[in-house]
GUKEMAR-606801 format. One line per 5 residues: number of its first residue (from 1); for each residue x, y, z of C-alpha. Coordinates in steps of 0.02 Angstrom, whole numbers, plus 50000, padded with zeros to 5 digits. Each point is the difference from the previous one (the first is absolute). Example, Ala and Ser with C-alpha at 12.3 -4.5 7.8 and 13.67 -1.06 7.14 Angstrom:
2
1	50615:49775:50390  50069:50172:49967
***
This chain:
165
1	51135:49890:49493  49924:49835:49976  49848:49976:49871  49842:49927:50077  49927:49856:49879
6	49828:49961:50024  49942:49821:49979  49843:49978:49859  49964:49823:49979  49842:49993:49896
11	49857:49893:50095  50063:50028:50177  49948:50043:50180  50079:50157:50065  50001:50065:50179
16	49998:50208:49983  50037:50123:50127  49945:50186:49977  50038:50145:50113  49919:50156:50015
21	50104:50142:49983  50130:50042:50163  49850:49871:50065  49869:50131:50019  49853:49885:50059
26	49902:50071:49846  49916:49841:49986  49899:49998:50179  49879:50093:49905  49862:49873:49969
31	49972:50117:49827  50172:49984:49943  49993:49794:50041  49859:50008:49879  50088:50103:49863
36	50139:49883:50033  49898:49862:49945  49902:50074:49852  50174:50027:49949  50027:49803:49988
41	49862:49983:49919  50003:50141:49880  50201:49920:49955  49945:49835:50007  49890:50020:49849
46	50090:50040:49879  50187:49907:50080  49919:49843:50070  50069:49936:50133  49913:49907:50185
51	50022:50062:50158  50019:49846:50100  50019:50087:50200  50000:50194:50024  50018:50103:50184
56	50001:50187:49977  50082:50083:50164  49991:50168:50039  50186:50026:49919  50020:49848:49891
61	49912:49856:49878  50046:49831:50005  49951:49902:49870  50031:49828:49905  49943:50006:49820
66	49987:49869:49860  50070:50050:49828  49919:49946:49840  50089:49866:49924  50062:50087:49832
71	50029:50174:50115  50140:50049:50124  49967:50180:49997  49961:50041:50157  50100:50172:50008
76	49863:50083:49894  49846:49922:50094  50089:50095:50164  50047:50159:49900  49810:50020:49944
81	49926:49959:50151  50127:50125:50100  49949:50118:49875  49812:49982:50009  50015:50006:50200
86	50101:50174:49989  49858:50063:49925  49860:49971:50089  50093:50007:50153  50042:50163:50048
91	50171:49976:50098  50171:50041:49895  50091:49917:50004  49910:49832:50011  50086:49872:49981
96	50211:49946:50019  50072:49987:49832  50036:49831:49994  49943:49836:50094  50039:49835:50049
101	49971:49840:49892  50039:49833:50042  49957:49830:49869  49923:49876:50106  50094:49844:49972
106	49902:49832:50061  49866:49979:50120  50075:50025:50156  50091:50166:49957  49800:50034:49931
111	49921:49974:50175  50123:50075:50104  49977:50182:49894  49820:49966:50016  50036:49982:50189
116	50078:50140:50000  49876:50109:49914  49877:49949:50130  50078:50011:50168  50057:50171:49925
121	49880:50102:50099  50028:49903:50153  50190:50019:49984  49987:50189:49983  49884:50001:50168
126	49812:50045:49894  49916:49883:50081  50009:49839:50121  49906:49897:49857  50055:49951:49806
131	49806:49995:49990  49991:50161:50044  50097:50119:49870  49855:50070:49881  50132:50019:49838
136	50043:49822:49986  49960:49884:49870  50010:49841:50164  49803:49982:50019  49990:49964:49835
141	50158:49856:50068  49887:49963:50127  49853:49965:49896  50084:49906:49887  50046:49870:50170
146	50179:50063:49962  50030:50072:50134  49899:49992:50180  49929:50131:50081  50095:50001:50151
151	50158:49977:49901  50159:50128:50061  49971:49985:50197  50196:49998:49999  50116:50041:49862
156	50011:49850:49873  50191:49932:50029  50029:49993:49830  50021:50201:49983  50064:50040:50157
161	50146:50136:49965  49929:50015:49810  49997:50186:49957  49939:50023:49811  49972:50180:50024
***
């Protein structure tokens, strides 16, 4: 049996997958998206760290997140906040046990998980419009004149056949 190795590299970007247990759509409750996010908050007080792009799905969280630069410890930061969503949230279990990390490596590996993240609900037939999804972090893209508006019509080549699930 092969030992899995996570990758902490102090200062980083990480893209994150996390799965609801057997992917019970636990989070399509608008209160448990907002528990969800108290819990970042709650985490990121006292284990810094920046959330950088975020869509919650109904089964699933995608998320890229930048790392202090003295800190790599992201395994605790996703223990606690699994733990403070477990219980609030009344569903048991909650959460899978583990997750899915990936260490961003340059820029383009960067924008194509933040490409991802976004077309996300589009790809798993939410809506017709990125714009659209209300637990995305891609107005804020928007605002910032990262992104446009209108942006995801089709899917962006660049992740065509990507599955970071």
């Amino acid at each position: 049996m092969s030992e899995y190795r996570r990758a902490y590299q102090a200062g980083s970007y990480y893209f994150f997958t996390i799965v609801t247990h057997a992917r019970q759509p636990v989070l399509s409750d608008v209160n448990n998206v907002k528990i969800f996010k108290q819990s970042l908050a709650h985490v990121s007080k006292k284990y810094p760290f920046k959330v950088e792009a975020l869509v919650v799905m109904p089964d699933h969280i995608h998320t890229i997140w930048k790392m202090p630069e003295h800190d790599s410890d992201f395994s605790i930061r996703w223990r606690l906040i699994k733990s403070y969503c477990s219980r609030k949230i009344p569903q048991k279990p909650l959460w899978q046990n583990r997750f899915w990390e990936h260490v961003i490596r340059d820029e383009n590996d960067l924008y194509r998980h933040l490409d991802y993240i976004y077309y996300n609900p589009v790809k798993h037939v939410y809506v017709d419009k990125v714009i659209d999804w209300p637990y995305s972090t891609f107005k804020h893209e928007v605002e910032l004149g990262r992104y446009t508006a209108d942006w995801g019509q089709v899917e962006p080549e660049v992740i065509q056949n990507c599955n970071f699930e």
